[in-house]
C-alpha positions in Angstrom: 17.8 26.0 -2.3 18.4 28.4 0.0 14.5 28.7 0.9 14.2 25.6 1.6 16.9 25.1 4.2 15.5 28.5 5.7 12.3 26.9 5.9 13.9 23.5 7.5 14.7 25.2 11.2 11.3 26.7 11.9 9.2 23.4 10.6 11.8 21.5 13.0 11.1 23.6 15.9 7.2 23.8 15.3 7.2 19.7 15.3 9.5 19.2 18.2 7.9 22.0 20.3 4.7 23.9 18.6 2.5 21.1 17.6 2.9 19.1 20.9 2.2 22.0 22.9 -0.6 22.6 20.8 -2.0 19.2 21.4 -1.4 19.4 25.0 -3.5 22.3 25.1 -6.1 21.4 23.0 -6.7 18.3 25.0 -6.8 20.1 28.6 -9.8 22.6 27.5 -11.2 19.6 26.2 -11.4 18.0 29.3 -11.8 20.9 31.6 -15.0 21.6 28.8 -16.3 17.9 29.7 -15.4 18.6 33.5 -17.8 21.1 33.4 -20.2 19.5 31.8 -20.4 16.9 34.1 -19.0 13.8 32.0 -17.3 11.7 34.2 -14.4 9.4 33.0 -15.0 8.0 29.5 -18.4 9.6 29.1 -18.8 12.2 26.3 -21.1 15.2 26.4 -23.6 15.1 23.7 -26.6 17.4 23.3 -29.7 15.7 23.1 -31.1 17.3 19.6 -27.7 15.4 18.3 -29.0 12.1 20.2 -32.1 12.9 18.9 -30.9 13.1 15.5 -28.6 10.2 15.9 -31.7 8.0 17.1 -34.1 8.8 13.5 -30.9 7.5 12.0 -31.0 4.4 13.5 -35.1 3.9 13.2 -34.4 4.5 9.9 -31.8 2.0 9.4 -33.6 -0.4 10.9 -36.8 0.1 9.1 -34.4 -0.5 5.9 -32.5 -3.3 7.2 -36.0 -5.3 7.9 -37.1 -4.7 4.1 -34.0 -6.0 2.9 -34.4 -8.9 4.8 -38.4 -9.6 3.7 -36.6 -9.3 0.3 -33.7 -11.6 0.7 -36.2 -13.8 2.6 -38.8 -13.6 -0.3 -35.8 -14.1 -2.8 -34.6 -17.3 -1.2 -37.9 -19.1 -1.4 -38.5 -18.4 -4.4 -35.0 -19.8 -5.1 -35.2 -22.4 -3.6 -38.9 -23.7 -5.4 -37.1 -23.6 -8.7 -34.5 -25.9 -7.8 -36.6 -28.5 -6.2 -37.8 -30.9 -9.4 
């Protein structure tokens, strides 16, 4: 029990003071980074092989989301001949 209450002061101490100093810090290189970057306010630096990458994603997503839609299409006709009498 002992242990425990030892560790109590110093995970106290790192919440209160560590970890939001931490943040704080984190956060300023992380704007001085996109400072020098040139992103202005509410703009985020990405490298183009990452928008690159990003952008086959979404052809490809596309290219998918237009076959399931021939399908559904083709489905729903097909559907909808069987019910008619």
């Amino acid at each position: 029990m002992d242990f425990l209450n030892f560790l109590n002061v110093p995970l106290i101490l790192f919440l209160t003071i560590g970890l939001p100093l931490w943040l704080l810090f984190h956060y300023i290189t992380k704007w001085k980074q996109m400072k020098q970057a040139g992103a202005g306010d509410g703009q985020t630096v990405v490298n183009r092989k990452e928008l690159l990458r990003l952008r086959e994603i979404a052809v490809s997503l596309d290219e998918r989301l237009e076959s399931l839609e021939t399908i559904l299409e083709a489905d729903a006709q097909a559907g909808d001949k069987n019910e008619t009498p």
